[in-house]
C-alpha positions as CSV (number, residue, x, y, z in Angstrom):
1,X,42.8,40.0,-46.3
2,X,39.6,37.7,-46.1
3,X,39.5,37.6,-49.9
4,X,43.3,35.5,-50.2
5,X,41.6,32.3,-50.6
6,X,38.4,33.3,-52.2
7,X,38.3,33.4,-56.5
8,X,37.0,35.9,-58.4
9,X,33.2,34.6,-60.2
10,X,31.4,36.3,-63.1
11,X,27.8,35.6,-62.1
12,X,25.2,35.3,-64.8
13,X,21.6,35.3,-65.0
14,X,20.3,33.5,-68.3
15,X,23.6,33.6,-70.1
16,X,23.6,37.5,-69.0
17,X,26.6,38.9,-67.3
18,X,25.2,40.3,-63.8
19,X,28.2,40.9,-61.5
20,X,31.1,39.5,-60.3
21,X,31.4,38.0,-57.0
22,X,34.1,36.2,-54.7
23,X,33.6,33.3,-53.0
24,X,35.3,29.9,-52.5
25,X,32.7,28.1,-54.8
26,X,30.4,28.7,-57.9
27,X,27.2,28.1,-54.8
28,X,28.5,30.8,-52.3
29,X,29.7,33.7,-55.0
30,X,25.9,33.3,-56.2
31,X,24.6,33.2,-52.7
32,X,26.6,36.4,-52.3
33,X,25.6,38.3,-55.3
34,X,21.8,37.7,-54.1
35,X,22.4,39.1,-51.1
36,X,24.3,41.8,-52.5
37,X,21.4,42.3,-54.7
38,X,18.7,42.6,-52.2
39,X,17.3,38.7,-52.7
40,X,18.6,37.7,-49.5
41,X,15.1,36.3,-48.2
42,X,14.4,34.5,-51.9
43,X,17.8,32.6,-51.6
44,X,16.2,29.4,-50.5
45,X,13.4,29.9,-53.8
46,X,15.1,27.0,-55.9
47,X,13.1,28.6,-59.1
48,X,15.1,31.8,-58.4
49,X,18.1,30.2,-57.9
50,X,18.5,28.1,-60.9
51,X,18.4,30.8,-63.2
52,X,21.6,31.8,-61.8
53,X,25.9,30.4,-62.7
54,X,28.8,31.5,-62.4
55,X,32.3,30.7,-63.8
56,X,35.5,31.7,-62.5
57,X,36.7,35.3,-63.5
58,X,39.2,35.7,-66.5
59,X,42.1,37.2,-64.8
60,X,40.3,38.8,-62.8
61,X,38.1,40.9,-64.7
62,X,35.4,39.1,-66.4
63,X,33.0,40.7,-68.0
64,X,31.3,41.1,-71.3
């Protein structure tokens, strides 16, 4: 039940869909992706991180 107040973020990398993510804002679903992804120690690299958005989840299921 941690999720309830967390949305549901398509994360891209250069326009790409990469994953989707939840988090309570665009910053921490990214944050969590890189983690997920095995970047956790290159999260502060701002070069890294700008390549990187996200947008909230079309019901639910984003993804192209």
């Amino acid at each position: 039940m941690k999720n309830l107040n967390k949305n549901l973020y398509a994360i891209f990398k250069n326009e790409k869909h990469m994953e989707n993510e939840r988090g309570v804002s665009k910053k921490e679903a990214i944050k969590l992706y890189l983690i997920t992804a095995g970047y956790s120690s290159l999260i502060k690299e701002i070069e890294l991180t700008k390549n990187y958005s996200a947008e909230i989840a079309i019901n639910e299921i984003h993804y192209y």
